[in-house]
ZASELUM-727497 format. One record per residue (C-alpha): z negated, x negated, y negated. Coordinates in nm, 3 decimals, m for minus. Example, Ala and Ser with C-alpha at 12.3 -4.5 7.8 and 13.67 -1.06 7.14 Angstrom:
2
Z:m0.780, X:m1.230, Y:0.450
Z:m0.714, X:m1.367, Y:0.106
This chain:
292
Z:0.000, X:0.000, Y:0.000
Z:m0.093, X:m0.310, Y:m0.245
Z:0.248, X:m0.435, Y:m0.210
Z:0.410, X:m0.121, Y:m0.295
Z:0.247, X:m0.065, Y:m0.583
Z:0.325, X:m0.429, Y:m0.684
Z:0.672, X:m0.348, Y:m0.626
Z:0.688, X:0.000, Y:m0.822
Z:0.534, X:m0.235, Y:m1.115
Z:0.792, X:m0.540, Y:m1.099
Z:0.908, X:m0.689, Y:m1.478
Z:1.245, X:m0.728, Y:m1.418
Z:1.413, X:m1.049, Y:m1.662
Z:1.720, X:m1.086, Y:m1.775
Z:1.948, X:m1.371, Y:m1.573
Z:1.760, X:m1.732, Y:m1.739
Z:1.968, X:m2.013, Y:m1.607
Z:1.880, X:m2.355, Y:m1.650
Z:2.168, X:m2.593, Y:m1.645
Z:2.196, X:m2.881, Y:m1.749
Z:2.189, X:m2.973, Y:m2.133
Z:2.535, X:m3.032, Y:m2.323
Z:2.491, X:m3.288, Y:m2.534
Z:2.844, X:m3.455, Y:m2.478
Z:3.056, X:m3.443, Y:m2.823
Z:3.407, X:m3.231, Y:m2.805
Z:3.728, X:m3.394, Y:m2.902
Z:3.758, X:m3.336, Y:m3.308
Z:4.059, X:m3.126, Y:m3.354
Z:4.087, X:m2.775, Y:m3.542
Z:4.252, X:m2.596, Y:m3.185
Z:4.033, X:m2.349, Y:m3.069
Z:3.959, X:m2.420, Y:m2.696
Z:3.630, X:m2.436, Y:m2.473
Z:3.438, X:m2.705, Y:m2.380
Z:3.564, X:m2.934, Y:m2.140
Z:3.225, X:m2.992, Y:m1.993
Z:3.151, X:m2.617, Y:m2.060
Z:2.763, X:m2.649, Y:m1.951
Z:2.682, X:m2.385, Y:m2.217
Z:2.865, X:m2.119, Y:m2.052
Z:2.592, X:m1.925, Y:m1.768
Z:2.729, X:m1.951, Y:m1.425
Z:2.739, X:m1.639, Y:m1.226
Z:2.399, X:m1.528, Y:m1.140
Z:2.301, X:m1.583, Y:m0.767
Z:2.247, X:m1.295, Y:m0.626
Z:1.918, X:m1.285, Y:m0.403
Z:1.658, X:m1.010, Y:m0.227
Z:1.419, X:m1.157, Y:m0.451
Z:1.250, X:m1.059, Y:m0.801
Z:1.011, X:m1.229, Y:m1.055
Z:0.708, X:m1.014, Y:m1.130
Z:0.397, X:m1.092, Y:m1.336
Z:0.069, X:m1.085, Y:m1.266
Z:m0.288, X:m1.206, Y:m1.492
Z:m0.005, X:m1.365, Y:m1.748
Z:0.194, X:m1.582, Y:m1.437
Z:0.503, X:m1.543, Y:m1.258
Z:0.566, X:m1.514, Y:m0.880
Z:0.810, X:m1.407, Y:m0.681
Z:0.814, X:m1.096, Y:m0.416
Z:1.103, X:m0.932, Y:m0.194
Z:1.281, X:m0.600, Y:m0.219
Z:1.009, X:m0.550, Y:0.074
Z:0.703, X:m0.577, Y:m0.153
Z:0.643, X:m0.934, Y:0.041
Z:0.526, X:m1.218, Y:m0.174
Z:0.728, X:m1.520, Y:m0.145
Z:0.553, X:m1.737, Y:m0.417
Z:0.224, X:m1.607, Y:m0.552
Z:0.194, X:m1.545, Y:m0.906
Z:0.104, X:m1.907, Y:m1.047
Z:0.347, X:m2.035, Y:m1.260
Z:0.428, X:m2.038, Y:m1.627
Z:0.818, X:m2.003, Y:m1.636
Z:1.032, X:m1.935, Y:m1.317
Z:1.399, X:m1.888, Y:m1.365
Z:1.723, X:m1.795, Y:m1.156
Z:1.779, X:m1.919, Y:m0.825
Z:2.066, X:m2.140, Y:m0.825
Z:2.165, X:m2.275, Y:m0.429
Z:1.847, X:m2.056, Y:m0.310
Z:1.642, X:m2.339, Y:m0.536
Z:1.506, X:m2.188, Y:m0.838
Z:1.313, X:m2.378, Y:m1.170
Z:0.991, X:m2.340, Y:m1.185
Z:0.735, X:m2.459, Y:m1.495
Z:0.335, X:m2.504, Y:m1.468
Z:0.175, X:m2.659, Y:m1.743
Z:0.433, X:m2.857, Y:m1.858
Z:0.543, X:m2.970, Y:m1.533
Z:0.884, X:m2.879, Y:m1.354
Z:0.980, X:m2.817, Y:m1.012
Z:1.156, X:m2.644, Y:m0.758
Z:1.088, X:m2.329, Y:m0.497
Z:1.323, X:m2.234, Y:m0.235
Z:1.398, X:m1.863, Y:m0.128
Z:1.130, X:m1.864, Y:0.127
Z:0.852, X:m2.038, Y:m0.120
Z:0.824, X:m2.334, Y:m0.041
Z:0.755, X:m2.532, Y:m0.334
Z:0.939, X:m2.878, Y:m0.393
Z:0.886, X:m3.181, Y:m0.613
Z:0.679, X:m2.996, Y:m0.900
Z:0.595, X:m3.280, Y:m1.151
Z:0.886, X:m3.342, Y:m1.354
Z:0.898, X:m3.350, Y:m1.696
Z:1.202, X:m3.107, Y:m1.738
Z:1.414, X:m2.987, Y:m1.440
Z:1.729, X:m2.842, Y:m1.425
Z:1.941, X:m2.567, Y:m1.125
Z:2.088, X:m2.761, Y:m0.789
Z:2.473, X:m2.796, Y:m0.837
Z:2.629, X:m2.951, Y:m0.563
Z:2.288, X:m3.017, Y:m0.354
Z:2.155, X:m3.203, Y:m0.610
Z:1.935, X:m3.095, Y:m0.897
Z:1.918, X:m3.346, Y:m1.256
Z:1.522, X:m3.411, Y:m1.334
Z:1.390, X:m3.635, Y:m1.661
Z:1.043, X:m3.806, Y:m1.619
Z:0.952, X:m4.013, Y:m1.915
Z:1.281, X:m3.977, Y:m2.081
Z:1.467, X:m4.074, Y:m1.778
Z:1.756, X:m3.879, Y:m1.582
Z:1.813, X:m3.858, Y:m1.209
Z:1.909, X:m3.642, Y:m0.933
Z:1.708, X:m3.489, Y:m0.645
Z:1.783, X:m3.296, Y:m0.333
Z:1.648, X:m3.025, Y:m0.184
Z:1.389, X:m3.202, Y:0.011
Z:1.242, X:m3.348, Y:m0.309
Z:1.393, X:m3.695, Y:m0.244
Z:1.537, X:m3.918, Y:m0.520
Z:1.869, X:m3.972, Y:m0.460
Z:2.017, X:m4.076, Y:m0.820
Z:1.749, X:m4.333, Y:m0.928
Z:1.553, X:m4.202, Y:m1.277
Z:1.679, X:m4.442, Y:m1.508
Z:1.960, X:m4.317, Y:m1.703
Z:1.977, X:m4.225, Y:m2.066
Z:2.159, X:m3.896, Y:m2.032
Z:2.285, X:m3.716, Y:m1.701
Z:2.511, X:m3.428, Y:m1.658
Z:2.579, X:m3.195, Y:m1.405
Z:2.774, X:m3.286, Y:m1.108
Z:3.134, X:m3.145, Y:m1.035
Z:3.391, X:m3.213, Y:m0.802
Z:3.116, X:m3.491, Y:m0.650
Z:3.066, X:m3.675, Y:m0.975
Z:2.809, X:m3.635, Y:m1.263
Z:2.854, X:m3.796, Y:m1.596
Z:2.535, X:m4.061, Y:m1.645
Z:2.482, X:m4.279, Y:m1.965
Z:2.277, X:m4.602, Y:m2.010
Z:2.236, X:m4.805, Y:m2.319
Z:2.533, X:m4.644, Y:m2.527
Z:2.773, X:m4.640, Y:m2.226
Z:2.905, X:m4.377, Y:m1.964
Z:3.064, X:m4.360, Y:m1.639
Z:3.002, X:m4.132, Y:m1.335
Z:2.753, X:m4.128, Y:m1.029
Z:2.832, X:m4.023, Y:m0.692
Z:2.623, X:m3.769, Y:m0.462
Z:2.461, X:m4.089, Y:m0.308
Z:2.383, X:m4.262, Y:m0.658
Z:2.682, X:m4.478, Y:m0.626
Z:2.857, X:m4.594, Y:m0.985
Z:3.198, X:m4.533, Y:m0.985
Z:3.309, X:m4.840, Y:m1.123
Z:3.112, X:m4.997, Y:m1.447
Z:2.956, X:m4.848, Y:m1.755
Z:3.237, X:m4.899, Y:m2.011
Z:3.337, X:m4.569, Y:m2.223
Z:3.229, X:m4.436, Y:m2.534
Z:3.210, X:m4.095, Y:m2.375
Z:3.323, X:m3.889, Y:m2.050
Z:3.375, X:m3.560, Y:m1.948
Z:3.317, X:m3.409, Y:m1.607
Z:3.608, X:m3.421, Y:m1.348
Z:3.872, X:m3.149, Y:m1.337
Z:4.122, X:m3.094, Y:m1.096
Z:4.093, X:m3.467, Y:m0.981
Z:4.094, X:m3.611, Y:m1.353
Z:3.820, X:m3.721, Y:m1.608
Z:3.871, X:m3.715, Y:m1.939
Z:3.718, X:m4.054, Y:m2.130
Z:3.698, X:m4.166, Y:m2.458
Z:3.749, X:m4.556, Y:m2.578
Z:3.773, X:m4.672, Y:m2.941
Z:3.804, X:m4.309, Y:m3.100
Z:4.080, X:m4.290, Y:m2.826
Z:4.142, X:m4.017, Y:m2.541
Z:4.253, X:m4.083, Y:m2.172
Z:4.241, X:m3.993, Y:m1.807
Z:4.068, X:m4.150, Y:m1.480
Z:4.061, X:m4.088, Y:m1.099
Z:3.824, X:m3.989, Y:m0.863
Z:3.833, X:m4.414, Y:m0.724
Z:3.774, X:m4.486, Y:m1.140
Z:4.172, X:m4.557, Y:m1.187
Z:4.314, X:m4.530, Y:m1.517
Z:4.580, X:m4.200, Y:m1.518
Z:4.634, X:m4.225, Y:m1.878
Z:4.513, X:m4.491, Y:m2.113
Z:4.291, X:m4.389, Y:m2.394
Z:4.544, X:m4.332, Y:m2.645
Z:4.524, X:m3.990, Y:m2.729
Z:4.370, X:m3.884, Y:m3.066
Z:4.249, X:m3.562, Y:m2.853
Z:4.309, X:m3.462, Y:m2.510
Z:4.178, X:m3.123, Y:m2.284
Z:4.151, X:m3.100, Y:m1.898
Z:4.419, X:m3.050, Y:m1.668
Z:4.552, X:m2.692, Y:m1.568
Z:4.838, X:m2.614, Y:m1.390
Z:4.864, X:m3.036, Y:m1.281
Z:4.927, X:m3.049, Y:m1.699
Z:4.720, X:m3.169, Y:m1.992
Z:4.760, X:m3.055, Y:m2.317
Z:4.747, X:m3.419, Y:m2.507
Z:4.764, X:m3.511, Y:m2.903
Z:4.892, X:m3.744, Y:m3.122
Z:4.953, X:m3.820, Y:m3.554
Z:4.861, X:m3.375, Y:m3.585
Z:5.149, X:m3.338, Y:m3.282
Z:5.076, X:m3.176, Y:m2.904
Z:5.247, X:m3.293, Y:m2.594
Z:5.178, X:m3.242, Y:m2.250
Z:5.102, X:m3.497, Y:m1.951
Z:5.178, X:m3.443, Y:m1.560
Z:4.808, X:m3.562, Y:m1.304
Z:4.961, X:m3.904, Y:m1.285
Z:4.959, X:m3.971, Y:m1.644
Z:5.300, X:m3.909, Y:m1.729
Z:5.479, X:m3.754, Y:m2.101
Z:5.649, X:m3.424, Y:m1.959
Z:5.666, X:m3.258, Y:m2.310
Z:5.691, X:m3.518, Y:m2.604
Z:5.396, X:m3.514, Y:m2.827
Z:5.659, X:m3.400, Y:m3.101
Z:5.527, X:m2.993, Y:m3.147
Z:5.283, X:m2.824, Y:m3.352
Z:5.131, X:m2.648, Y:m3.059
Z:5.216, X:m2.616, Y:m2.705
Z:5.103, X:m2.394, Y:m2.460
Z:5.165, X:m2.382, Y:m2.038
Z:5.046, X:m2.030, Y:m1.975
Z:5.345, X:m2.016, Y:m1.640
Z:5.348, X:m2.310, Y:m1.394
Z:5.650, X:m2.517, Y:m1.487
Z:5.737, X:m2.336, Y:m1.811
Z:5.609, X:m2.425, Y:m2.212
Z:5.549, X:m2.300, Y:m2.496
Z:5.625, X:m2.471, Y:m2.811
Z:5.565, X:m2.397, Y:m3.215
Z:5.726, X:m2.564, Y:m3.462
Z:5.668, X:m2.472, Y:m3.844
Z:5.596, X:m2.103, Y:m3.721
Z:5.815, X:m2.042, Y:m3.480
Z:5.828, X:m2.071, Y:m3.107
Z:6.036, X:m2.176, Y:m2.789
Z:6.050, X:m2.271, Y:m2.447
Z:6.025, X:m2.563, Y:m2.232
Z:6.069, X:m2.653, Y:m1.881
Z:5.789, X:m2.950, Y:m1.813
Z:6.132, X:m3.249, Y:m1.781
Z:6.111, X:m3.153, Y:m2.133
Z:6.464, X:m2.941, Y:m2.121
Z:6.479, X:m2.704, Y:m2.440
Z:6.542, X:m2.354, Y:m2.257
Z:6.538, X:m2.148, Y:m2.594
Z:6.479, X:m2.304, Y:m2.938
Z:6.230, X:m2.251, Y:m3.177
Z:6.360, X:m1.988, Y:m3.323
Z:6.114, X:m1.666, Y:m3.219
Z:5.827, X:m1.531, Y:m3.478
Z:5.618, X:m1.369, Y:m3.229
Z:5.455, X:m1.516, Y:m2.958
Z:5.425, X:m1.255, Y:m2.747
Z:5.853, X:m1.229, Y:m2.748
Z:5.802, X:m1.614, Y:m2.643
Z:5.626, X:m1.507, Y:m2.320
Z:5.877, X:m1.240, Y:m2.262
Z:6.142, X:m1.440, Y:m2.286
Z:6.001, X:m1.691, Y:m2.013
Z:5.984, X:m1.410, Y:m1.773
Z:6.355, X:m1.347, Y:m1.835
Z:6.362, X:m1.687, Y:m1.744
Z:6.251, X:m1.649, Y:m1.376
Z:6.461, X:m1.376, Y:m1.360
């Protein structure tokens, strides 16, 4: 009866993720686009059988079955993020797992598991844990980021680079910035200057690029002196960096704007219609003619 009526008096929150922070500067141009780290944006929320309630002014957690999973003794809990969700007590951060059992809880800030491994700060230190509580990214970096596509952006004395899920560097500490790996390819910044790695720390495209956005569709949308181009995943100029904007909405197709008006491309850089249309939305049509 006890755990019915704690059920019948749940607080239900709102989704709270915890991801890690985005502190990684975007390329400085006036196009409108979204982060190419994007850590700001809340992932889906995980969907669970389990619910936060309060109790005496602390959280726990409890079942759709009135059972308790975690008793009501901590001071922040949030989502559940790979059936691991943050937990805070007294200024101290950890982890507890769907079926509450409580892991690692004396961090100084703690952040969800993405990819197995969860990023963790003690004394102003960064490092990753798994989900048995084990170090596996020492705590010794300056800044960490999330992992994706089995690489997290790290940062030590003014330089970045990327760990691997076993703490391995990729290569050595030697841009100015980095960006998490998309589709295969990492965008990195040298001198003021934009390029491209690989997943082995190879050099796609070298950081010449006054700003440069992730790969879609195996293109990146690239620019140079004010002008936009496009590059293919091994680095190579498919649409000269010659256009006001360009834009690769259709595999294989672009469009172009040039002093207000628009065309089309094929990515070997053939002009299939001139810059010649006002609207944009004509421009699209027009490319569908094109499969036709």
């Amino acid at each position: 009866m006890k755990q019915l009526i704690i059920v019948l008096l749940l607080i239900i929150f709102s989704s709270r993720s915890r991801q890690a922070p985005n502190t990684v500067q975007l390329a400085e141009t006036t196009l409108e686009t979204e982060s190419k780290i994007n850590t700001e944006q809340e992932p889906p929320q995980e969907i669970t059988n389990i619910s936060i309630f309060e109790e005496g002014g602390k959280y726990g957690l409890i079942d759709y079955n009135g059972q308790i999973i975690s008793l009501p003794q901590w001071d922040e809990i949030w989502d559940f993020s790979e059936n691991m969700a943050v937990v805070e007590s007294n200024g101290k951060f950890g982890f507890v797992s769907t079926e509450g059992n409580i892991i690692s809880s004396d961090w100084d800030e703690a952040w969800n598991f993405n990819e197995g491994l969860a990023l963790v700060e003690q004394n102003g230190k960064y490092g990753f844990i798994n989900k048995n509580g084990e170090v596996i990214v020492d705590i010794i970096w300056d800044n960490a980021w999330d992992f994706n596509e089995g690489f997290a952006p790290v940062e030590l004395n003014g330089l970045y680079g990327f760990v691997d899920h076993t703490g391995e560097i990729l290569q050595e500490l030697i841009w100015d910035d980095v960006w998490n790996f998309v589709n295969g390819r990492a965008l990195v910044l040298s001198n003021g200057k934009y390029g491209f790695i690989g997943t082995t720390g190879e050099v796609i495209s070298e950081p010449t690029w006054d700003a440069a956005w992730d790969f879609d569709n195996n293109v990146a949308l690239v620019q140079k002196n004010d002008f936009f181009g496009l590059i293919d995943i091994n680095g190579n100029i498919v649409v000269e960096p010659e256009w006001d904007m360009v834009w690769d909405f259709i595999p294989g197709y672009a469009v172009v704007e040039q002093n207000g008006l628009h065309g089309i491309l094929d990515l070997n850089g053939n002009v299939l219609h001139e810059p010649t249309i006002e609207d944009f939305w004509e421009t699209l049509q027009n490319i569908d003619l094109a499969f036709d």
